[in-house]
PyMOL Python script that loads the backbone (N, CA, C, O; Angstrom):
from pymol import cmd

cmd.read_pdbstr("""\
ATOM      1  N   UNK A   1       0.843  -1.194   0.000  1.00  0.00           N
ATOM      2  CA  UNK A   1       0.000   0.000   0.000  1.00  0.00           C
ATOM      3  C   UNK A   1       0.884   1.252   0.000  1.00  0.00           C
ATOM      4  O   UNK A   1       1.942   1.229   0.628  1.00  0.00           O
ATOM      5  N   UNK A   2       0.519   2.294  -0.642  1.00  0.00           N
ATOM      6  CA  UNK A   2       0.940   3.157  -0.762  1.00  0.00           C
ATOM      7  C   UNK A   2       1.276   4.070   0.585  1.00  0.00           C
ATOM      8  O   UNK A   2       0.854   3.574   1.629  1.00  0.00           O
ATOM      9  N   UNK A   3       1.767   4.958   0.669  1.00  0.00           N
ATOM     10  CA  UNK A   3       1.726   5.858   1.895  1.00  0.00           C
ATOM     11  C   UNK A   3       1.416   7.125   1.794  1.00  0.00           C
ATOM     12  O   UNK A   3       2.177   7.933   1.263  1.00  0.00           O
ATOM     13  N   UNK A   4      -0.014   7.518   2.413  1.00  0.00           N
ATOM     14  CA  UNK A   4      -0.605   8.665   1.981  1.00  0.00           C
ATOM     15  C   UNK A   4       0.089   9.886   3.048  1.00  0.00           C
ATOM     16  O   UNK A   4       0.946   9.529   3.857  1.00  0.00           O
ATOM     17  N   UNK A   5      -0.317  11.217   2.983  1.00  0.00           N
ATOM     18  CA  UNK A   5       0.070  12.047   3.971  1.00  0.00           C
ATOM     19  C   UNK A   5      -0.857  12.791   4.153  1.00  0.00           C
ATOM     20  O   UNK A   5      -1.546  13.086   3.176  1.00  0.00           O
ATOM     21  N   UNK A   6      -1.196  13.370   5.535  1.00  0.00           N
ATOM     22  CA  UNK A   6      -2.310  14.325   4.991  1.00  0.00           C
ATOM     23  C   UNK A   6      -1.940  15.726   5.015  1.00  0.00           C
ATOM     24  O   UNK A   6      -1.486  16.421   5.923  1.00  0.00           O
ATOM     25  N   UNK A   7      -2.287  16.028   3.607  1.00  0.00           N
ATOM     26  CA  UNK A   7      -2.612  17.400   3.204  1.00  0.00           C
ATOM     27  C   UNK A   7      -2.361  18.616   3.794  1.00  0.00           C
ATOM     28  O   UNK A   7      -2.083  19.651   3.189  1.00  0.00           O
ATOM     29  N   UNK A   8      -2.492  18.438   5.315  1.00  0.00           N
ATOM     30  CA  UNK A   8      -2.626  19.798   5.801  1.00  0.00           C
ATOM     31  C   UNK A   8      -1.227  19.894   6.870  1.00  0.00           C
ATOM     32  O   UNK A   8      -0.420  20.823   6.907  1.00  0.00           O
ATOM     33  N   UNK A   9      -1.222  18.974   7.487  1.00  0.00           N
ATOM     34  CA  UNK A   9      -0.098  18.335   8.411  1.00  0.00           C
ATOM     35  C   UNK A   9       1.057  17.689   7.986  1.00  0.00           C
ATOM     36  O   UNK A   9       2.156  17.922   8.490  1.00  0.00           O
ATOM     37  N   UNK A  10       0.871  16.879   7.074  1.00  0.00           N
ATOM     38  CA  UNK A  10       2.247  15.667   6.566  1.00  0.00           C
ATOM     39  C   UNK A  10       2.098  15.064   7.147  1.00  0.00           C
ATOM     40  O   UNK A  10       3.147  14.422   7.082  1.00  0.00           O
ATOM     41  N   UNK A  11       1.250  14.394   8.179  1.00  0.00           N
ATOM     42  CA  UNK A  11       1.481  13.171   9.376  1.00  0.00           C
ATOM     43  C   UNK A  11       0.646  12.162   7.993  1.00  0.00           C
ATOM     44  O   UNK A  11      -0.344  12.256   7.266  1.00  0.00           O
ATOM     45  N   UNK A  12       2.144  10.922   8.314  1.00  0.00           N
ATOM     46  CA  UNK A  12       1.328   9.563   7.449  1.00  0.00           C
ATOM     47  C   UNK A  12      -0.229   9.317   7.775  1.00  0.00           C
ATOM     48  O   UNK A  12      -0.623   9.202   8.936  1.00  0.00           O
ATOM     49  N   UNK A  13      -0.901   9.261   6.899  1.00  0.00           N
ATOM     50  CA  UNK A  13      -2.194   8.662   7.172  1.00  0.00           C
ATOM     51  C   UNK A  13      -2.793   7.505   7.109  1.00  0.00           C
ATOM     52  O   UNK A  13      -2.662   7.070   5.965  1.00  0.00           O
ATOM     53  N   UNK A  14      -3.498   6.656   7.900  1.00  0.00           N
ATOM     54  CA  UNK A  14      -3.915   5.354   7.945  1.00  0.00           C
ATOM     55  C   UNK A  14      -5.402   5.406   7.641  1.00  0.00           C
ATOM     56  O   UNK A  14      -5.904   6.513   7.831  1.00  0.00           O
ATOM     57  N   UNK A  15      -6.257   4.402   7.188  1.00  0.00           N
ATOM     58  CA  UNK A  15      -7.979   4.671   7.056  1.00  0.00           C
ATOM     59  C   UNK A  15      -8.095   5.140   8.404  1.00  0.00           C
ATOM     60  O   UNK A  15      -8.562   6.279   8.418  1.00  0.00           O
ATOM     61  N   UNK A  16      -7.820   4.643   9.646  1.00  0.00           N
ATOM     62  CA  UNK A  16      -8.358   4.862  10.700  1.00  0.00           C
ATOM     63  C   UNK A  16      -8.107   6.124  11.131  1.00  0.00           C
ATOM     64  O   UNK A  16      -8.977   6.372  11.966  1.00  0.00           O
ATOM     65  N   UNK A  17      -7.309   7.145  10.994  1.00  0.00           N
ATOM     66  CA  UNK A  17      -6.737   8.556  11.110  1.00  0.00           C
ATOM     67  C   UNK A  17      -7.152   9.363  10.188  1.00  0.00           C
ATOM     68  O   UNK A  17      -6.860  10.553  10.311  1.00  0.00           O
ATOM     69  N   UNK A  18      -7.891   8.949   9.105  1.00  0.00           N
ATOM     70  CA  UNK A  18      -8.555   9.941   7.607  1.00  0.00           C
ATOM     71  C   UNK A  18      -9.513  11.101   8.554  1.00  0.00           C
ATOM     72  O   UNK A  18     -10.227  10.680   9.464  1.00  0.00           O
ATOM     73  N   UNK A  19      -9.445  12.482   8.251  1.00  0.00           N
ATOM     74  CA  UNK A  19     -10.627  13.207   8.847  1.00  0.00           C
ATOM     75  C   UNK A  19     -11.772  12.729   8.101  1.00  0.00           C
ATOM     76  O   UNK A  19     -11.780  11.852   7.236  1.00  0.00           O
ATOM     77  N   UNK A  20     -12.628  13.339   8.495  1.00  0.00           N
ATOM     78  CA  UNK A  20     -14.352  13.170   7.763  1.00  0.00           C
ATOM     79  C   UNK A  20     -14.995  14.272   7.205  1.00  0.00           C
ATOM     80  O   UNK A  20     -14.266  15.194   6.838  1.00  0.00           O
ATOM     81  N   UNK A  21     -15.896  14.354   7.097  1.00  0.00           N
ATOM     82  CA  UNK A  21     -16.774  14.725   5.544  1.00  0.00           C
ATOM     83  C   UNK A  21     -17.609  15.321   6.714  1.00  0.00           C
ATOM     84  O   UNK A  21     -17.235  15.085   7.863  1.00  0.00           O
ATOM     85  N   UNK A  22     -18.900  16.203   6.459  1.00  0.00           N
ATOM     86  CA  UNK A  22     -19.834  16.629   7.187  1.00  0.00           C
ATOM     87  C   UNK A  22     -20.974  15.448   7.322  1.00  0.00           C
ATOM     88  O   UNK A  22     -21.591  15.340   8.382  1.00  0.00           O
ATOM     89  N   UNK A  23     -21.254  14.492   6.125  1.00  0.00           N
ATOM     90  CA  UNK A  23     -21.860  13.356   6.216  1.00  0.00           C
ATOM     91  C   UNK A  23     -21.212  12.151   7.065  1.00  0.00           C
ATOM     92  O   UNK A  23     -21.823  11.087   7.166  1.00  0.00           O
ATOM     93  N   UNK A  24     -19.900  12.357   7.701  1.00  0.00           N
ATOM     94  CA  UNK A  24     -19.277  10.990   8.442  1.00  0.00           C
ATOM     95  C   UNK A  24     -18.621  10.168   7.747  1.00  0.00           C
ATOM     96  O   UNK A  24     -18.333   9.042   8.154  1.00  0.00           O
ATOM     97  N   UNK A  25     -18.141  10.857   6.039  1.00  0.00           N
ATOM     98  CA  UNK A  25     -17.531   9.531   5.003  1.00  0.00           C
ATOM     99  C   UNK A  25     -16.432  10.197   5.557  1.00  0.00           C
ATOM    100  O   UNK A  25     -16.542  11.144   6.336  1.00  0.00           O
ATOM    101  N   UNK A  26     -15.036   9.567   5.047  1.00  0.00           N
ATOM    102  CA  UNK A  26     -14.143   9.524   5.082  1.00  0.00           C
ATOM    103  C   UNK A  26     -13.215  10.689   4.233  1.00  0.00           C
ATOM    104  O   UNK A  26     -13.700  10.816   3.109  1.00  0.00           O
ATOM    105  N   UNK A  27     -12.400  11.299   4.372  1.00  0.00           N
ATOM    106  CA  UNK A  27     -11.954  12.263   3.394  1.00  0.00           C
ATOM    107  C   UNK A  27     -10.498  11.757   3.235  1.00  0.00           C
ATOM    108  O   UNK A  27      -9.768  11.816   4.225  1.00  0.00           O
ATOM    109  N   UNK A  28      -9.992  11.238   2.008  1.00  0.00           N
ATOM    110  CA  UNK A  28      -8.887  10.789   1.819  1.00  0.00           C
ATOM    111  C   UNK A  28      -7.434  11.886   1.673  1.00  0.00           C
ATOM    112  O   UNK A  28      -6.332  11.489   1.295  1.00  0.00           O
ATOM    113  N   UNK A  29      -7.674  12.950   1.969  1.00  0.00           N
ATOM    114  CA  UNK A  29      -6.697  14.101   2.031  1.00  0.00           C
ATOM    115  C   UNK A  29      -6.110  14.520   3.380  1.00  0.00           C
ATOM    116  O   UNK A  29      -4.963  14.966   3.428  1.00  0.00           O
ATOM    117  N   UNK A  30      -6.767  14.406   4.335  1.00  0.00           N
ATOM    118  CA  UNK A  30      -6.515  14.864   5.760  1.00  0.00           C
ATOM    119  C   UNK A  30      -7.034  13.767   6.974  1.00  0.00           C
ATOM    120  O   UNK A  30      -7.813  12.814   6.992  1.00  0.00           O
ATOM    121  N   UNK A  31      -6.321  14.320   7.787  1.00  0.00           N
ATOM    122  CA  UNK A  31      -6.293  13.731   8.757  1.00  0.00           C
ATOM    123  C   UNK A  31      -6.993  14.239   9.641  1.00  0.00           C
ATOM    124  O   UNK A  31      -7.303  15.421   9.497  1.00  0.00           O
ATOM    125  N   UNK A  32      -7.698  13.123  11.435  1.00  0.00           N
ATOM    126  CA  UNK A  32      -8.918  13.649  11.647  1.00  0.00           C
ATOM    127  C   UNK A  32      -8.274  14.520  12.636  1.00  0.00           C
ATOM    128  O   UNK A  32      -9.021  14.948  13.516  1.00  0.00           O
ATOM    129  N   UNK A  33      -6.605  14.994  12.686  1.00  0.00           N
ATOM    130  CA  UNK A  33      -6.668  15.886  13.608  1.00  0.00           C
ATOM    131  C   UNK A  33      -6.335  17.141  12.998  1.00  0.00           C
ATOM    132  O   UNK A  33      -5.787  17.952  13.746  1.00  0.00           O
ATOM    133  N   UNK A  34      -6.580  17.552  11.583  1.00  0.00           N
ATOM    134  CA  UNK A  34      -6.970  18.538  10.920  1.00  0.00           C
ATOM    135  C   UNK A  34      -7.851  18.888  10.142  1.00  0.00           C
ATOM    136  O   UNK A  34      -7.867  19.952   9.523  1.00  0.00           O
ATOM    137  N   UNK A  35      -9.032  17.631  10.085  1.00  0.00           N
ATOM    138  CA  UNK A  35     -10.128  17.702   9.354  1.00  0.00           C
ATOM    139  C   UNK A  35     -11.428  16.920  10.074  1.00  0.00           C
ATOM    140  O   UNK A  35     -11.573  15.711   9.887  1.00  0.00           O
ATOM    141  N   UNK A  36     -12.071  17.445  10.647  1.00  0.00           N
ATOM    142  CA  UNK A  36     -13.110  16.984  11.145  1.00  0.00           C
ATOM    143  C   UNK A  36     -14.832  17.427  10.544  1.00  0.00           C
ATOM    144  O   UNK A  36     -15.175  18.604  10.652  1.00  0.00           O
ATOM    145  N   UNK A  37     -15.547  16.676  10.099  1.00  0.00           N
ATOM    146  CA  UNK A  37     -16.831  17.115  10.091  1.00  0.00           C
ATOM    147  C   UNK A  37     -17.191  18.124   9.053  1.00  0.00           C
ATOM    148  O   UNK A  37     -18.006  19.031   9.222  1.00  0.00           O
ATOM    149  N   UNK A  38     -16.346  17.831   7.695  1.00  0.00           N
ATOM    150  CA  UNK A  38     -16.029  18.568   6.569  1.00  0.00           C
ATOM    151  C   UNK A  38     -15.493  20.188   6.699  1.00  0.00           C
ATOM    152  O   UNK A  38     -15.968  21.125   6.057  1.00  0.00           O
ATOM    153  N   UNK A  39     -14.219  20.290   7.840  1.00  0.00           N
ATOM    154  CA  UNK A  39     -13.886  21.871   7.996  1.00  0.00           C
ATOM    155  C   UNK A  39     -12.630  21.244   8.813  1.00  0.00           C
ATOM    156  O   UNK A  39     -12.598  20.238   9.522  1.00  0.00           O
ATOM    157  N   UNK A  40     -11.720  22.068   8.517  1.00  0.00           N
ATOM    158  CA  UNK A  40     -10.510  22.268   9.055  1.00  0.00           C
ATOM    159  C   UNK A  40     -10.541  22.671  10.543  1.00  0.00           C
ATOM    160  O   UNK A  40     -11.148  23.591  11.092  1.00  0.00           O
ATOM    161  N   UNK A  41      -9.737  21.750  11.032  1.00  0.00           N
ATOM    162  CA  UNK A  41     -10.163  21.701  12.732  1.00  0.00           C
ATOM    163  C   UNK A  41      -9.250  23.549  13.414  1.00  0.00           C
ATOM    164  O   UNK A  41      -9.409  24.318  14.362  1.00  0.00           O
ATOM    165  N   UNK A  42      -8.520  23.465  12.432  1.00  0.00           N
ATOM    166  CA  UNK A  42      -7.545  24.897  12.479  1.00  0.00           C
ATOM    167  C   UNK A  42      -7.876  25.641  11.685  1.00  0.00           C
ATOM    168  O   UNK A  42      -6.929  26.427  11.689  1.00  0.00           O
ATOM    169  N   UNK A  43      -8.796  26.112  10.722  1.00  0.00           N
ATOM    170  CA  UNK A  43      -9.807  27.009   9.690  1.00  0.00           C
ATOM    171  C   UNK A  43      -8.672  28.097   9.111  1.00  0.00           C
ATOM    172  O   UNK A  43      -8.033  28.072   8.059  1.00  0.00           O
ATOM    173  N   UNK A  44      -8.674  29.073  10.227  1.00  0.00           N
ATOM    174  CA  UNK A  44      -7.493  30.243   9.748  1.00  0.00           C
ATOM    175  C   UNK A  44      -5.716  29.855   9.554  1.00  0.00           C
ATOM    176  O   UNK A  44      -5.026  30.284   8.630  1.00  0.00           O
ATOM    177  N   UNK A  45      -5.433  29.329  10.203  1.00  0.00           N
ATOM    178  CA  UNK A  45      -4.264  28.679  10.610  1.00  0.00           C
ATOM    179  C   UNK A  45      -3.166  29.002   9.572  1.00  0.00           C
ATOM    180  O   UNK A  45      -3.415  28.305   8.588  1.00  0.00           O
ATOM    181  N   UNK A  46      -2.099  29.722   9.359  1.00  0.00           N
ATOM    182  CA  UNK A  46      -1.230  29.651   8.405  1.00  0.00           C
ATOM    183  C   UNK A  46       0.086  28.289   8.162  1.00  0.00           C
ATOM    184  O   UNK A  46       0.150  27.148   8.621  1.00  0.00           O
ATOM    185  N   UNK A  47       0.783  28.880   7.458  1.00  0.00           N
ATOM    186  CA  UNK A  47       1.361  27.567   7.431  1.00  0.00           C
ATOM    187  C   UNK A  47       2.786  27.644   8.281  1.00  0.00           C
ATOM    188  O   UNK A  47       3.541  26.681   8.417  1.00  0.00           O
ATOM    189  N   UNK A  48       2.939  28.545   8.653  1.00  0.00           N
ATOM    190  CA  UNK A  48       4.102  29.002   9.915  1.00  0.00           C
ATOM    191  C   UNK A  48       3.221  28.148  11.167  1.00  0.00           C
ATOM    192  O   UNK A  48       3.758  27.487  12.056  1.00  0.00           O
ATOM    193  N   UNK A  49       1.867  28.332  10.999  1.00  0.00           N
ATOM    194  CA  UNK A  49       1.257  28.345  12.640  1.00  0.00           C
ATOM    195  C   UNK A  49       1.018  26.731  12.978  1.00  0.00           C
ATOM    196  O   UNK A  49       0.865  26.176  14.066  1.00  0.00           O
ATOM    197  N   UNK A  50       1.055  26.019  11.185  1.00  0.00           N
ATOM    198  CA  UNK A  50       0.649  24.629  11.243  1.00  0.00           C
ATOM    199  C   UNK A  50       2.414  24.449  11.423  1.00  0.00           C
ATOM    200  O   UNK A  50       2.440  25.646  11.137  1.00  0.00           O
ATOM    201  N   UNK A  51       3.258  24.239  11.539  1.00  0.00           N
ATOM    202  CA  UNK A  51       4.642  24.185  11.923  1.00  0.00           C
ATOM    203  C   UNK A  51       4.851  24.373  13.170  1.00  0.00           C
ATOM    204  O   UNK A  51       5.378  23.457  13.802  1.00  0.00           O
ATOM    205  N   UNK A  52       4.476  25.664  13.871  1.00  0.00           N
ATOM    206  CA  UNK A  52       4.602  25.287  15.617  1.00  0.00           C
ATOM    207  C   UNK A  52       3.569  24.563  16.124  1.00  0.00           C
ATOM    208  O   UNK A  52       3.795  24.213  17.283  1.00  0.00           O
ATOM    209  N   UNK A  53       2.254  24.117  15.583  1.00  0.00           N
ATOM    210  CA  UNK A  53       1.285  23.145  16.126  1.00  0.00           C
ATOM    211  C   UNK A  53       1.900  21.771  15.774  1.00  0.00           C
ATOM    212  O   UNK A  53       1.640  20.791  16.473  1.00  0.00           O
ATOM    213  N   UNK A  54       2.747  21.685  14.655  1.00  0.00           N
ATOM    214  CA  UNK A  54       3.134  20.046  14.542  1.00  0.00           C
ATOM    215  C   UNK A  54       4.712  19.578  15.103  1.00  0.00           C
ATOM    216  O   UNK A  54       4.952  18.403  15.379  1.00  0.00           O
ATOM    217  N   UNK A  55       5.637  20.561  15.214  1.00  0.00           N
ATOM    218  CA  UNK A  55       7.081  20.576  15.600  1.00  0.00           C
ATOM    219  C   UNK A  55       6.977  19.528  17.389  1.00  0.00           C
ATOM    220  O   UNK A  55       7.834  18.783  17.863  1.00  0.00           O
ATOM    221  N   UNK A  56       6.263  19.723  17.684  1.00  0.00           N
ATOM    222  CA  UNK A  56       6.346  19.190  19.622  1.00  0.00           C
ATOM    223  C   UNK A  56       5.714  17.456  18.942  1.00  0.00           C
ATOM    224  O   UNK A  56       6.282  16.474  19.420  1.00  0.00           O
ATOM    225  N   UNK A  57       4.723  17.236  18.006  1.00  0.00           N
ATOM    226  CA  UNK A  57       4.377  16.189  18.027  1.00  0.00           C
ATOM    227  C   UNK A  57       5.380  15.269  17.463  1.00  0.00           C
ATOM    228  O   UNK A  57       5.647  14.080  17.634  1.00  0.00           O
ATOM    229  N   UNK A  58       6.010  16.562  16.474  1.00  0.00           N
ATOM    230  CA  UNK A  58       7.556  15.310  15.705  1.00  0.00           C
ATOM    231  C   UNK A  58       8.337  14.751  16.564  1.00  0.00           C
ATOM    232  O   UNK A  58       8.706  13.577  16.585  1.00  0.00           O
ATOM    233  N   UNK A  59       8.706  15.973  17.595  1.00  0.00           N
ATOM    234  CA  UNK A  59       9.772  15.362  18.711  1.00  0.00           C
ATOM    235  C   UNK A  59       9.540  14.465  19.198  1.00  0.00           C
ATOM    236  O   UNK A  59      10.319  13.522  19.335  1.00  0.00           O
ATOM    237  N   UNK A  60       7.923  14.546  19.756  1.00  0.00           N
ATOM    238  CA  UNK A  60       7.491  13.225  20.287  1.00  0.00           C
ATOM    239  C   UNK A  60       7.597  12.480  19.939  1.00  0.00           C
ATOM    240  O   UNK A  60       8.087  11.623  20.675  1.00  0.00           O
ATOM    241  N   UNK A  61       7.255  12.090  18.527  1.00  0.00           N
ATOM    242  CA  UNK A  61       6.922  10.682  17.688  1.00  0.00           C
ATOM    243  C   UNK A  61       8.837  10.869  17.365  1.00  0.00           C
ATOM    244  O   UNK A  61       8.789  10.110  18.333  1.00  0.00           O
ATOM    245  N   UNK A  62       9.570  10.984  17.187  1.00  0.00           N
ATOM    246  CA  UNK A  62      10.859  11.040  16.654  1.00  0.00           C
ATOM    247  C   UNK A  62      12.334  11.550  17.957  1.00  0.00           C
ATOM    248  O   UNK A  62      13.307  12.283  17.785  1.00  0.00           O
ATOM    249  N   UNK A  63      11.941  10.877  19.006  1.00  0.00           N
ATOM    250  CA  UNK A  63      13.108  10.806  20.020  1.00  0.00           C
ATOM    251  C   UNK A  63      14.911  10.437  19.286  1.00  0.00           C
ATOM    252  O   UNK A  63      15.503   9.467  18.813  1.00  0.00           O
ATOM    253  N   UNK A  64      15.247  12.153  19.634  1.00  0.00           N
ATOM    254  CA  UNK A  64      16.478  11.883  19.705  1.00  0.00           C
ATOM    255  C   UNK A  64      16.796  13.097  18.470  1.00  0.00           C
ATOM    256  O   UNK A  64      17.887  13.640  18.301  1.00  0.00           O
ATOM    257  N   UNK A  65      15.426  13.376  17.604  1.00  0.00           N
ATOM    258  CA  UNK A  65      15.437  14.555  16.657  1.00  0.00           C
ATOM    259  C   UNK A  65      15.422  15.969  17.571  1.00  0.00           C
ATOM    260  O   UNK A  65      14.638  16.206  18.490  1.00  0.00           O
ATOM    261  N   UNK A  66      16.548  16.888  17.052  1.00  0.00           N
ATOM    262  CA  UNK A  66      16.116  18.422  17.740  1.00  0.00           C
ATOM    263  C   UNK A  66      14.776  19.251  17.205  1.00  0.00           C
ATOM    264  O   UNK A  66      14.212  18.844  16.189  1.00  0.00           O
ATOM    265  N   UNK A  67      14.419  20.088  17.709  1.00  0.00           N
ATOM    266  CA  UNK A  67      13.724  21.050  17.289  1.00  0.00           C
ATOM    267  C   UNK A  67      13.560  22.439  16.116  1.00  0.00           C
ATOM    268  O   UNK A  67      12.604  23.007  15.588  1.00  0.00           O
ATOM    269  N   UNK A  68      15.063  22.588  16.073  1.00  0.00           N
ATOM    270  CA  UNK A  68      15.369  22.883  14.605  1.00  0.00           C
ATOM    271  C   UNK A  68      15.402  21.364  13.600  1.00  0.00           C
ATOM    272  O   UNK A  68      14.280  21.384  13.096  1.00  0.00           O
ATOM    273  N   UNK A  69      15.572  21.061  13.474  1.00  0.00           N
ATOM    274  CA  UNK A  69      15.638  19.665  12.598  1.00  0.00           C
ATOM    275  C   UNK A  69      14.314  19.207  12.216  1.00  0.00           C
ATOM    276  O   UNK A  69      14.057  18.843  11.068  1.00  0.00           O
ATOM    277  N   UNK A  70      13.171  19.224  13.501  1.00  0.00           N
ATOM    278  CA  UNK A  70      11.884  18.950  12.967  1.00  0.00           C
ATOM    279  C   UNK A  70      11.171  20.170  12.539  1.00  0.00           C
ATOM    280  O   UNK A  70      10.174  19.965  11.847  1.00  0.00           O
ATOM    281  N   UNK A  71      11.578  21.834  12.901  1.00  0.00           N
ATOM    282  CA  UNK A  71      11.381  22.593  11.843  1.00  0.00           C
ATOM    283  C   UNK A  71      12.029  22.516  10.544  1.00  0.00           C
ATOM    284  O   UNK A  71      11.175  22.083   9.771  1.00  0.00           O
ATOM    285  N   UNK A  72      12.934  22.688  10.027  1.00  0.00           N
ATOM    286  CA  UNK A  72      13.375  22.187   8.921  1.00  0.00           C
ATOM    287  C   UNK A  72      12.787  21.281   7.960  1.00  0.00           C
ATOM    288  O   UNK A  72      12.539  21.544   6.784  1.00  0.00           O
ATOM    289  N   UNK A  73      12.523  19.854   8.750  1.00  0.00           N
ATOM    290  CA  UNK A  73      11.902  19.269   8.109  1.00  0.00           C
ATOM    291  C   UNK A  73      10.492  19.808   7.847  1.00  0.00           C
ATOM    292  O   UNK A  73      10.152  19.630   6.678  1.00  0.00           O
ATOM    293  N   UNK A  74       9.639  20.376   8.559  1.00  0.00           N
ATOM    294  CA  UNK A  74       8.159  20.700   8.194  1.00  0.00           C
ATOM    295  C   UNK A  74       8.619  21.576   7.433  1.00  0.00           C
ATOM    296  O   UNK A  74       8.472  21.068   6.322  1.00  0.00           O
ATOM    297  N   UNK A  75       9.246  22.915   7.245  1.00  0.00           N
ATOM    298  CA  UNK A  75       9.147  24.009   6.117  1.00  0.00           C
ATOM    299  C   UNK A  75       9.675  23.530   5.023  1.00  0.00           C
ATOM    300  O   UNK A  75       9.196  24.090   4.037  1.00  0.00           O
ATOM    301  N   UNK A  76      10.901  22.280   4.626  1.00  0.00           N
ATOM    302  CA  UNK A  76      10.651  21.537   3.404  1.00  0.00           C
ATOM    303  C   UNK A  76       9.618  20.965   2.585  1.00  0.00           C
ATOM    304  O   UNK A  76       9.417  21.014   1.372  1.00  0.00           O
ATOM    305  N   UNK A  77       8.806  20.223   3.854  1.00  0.00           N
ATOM    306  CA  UNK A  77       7.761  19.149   3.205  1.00  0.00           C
ATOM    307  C   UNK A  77       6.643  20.199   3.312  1.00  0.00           C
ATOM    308  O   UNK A  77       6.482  20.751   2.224  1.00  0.00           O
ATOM    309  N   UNK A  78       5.855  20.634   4.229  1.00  0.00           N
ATOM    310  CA  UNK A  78       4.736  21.539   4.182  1.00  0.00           C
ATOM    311  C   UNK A  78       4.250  22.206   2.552  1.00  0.00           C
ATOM    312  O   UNK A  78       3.255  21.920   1.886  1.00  0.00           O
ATOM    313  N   UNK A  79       5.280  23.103   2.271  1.00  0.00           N
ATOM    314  CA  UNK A  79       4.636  23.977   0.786  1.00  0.00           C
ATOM    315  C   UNK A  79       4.336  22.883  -0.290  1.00  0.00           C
ATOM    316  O   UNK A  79       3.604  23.278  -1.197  1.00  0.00           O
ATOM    317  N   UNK A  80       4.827  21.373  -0.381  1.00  0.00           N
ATOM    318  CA  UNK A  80       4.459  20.631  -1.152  1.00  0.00           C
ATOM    319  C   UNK A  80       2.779  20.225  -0.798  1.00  0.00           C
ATOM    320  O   UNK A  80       2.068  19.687  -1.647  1.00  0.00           O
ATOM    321  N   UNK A  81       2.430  20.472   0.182  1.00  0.00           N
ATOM    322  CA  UNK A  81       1.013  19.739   0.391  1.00  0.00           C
ATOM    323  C   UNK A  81       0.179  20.795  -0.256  1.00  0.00           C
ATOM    324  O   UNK A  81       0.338  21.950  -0.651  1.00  0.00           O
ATOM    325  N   UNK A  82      -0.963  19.736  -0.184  1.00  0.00           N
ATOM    326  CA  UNK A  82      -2.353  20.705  -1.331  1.00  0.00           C
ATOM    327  C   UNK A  82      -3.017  21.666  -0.063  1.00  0.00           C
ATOM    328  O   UNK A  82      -4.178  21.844  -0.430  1.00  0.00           O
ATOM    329  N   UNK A  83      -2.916  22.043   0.646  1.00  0.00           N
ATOM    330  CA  UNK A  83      -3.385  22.971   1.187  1.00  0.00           C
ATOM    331  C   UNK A  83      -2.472  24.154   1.460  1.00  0.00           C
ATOM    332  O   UNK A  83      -3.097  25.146   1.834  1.00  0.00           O
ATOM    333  N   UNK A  84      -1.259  24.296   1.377  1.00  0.00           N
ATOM    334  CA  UNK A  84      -0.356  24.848   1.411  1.00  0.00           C
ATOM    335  C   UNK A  84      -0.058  25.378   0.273  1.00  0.00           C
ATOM    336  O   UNK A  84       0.393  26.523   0.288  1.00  0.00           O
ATOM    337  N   UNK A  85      -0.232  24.687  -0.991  1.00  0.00           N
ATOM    338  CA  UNK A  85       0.210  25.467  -1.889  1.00  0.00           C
ATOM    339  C   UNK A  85      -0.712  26.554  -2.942  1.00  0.00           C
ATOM    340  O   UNK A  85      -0.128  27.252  -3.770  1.00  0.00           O
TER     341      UNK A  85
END
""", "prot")
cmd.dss("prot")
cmd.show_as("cartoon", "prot")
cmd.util.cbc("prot")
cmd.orient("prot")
């Protein structure tokens, strides 16, 4: 299987992590902790602001990475996603 990302975040996405639709389907672009209930759980949010909301979760998930390093990495990958660009 392929490896999706979502859209708004870059966090890999699994079916079980897909956000949802306002009907409860599934939305194959985002994830449900940036897409809930067909609307962006962060609406205004720029893409600097989606970078300090995701930088603490990289560290987490990625022990032993600094905090410049997991910025870095988000302002590489970020402008490639479809909501970003």
């Amino acid at each position: 299987m392929d490896m999706h990302f979502c859209q708004s975040c870059g966090m890999p996405v699994t079916e079980e992590l897909l956000g949802t639709e306002a009907n409860g389907e599934k939305n194959p672009d985002y994830c449900t902790y940036c897409y809930q209930k067909g609307a962006f759980t962060f609406p205004g949010a720029t893409m600097e602001q989606m970078i300090e909301i995701c930088v603490p979760h990289m560290l987490e998930a990625n022990p032993g990475m600094t905090e410049a390093q997991a910025r870095a990495m988000m302002e590489g990958f970020l402008p490639s996603l479809s909501r970003w660009r």
